[in-house]
N, C-alpha and C positions, 0 to 999 in steps of 0.2 A: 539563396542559391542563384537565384536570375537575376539577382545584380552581380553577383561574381562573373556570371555569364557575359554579360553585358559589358563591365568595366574588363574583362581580356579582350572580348572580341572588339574594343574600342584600342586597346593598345596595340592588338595585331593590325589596325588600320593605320595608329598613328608610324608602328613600324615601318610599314609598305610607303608611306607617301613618306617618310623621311628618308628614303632609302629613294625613292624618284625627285625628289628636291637634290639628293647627294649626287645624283649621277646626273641631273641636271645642270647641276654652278659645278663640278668637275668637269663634266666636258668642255662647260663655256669658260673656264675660271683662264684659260692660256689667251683669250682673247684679249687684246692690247690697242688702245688709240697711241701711237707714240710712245713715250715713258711710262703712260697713264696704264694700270692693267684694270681694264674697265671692267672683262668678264668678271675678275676674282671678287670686285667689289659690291657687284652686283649679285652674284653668287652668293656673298655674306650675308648681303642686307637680306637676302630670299631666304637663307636656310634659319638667318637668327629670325625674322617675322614669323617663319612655319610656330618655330620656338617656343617664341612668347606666345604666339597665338594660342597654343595647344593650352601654355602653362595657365595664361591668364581665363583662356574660356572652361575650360574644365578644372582647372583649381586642383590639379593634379600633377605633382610633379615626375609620376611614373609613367604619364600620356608623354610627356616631352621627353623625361631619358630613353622613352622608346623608340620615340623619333629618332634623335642622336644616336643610338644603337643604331639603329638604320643606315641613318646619314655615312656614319664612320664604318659600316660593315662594308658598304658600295663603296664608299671613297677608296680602304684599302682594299677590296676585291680588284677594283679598276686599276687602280695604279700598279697592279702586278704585268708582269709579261707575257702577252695573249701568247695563245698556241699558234698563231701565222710571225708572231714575233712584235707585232704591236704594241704600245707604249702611252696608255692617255695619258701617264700625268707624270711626265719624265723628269730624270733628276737632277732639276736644274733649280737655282734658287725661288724661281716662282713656284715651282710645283712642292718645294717643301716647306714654305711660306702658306701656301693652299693648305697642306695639309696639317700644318698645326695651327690656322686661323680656324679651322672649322672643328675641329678637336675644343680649342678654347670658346667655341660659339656655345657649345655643348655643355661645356661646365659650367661658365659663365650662367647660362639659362638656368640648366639644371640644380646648380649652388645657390643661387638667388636666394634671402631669408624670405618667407613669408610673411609681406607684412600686414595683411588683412587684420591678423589675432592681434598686431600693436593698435590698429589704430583702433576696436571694440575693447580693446584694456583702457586706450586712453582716452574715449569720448567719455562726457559726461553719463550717467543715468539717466533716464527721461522722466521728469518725477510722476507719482501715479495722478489720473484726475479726483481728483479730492473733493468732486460739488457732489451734495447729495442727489440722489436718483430719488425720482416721483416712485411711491409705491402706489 
């Protein structure tokens, strides 16, 4: 039971910081040097590292679709029309390019096969030690 405990109350964190990574690279994601949209790109590289980080350090791929729940609940909460009339992620090709690069961030991580169980099917056996023990 207190690991059940345990492994939610770790999803509802990885939730909350995926959901502050989301509203982090959505705000910055319209930031531009020139042609270069430097926010969005940086944005990605932020939300897919949270990603992998969750996937590969906990070895759990329901920590990272948590995040990505997260991520995409703020993205599309934000990009709605504030009640002053505001608009963070308006409907312009970068903001709809935003919004399905980070969609694709999310499945991409989240789909990934596990390949730990290939690479324990395909290493060798480690054979047992075979010298006789002193009685």
């Amino acid at each position: 039971m207190r690991h059940l405990i345990i492994r939610g109350l770790s999803w509802l964190a990885a939730l909350i910081i995926g959901g502050v990574y989301g509203a982090a690279a959505t705000i910055a994601h319209s930031f531009t040097l020139g042609p270069v949209p430097v926010g969005m790109i940086l944005g990605a590289i932020a939300c897919a590292a949270l990603l992998i980080a969750l996937r590969a350090l906990t070895g759990d791929r329901w920590a990272a679709l948590a995040a990505g729940f997260g991520m995409m609940a703020v993205i599309l909460m934000i990009s709605q029309r504030g009640p002053g009339g505001s608009i963070v992620v308006p409907d312009t090709p970068l903001g709809n390019i935003w919004m399905y690069a980070a969609a694709g961030i999310v499945v991409l991580v989240v789909a990934w096969p596990d390949l730990s169980r290939l690479r324990a099917l395909s290493s060798p056996a480690v054979p047992e030690d075979r010298t006789p023990h002193a009685s």
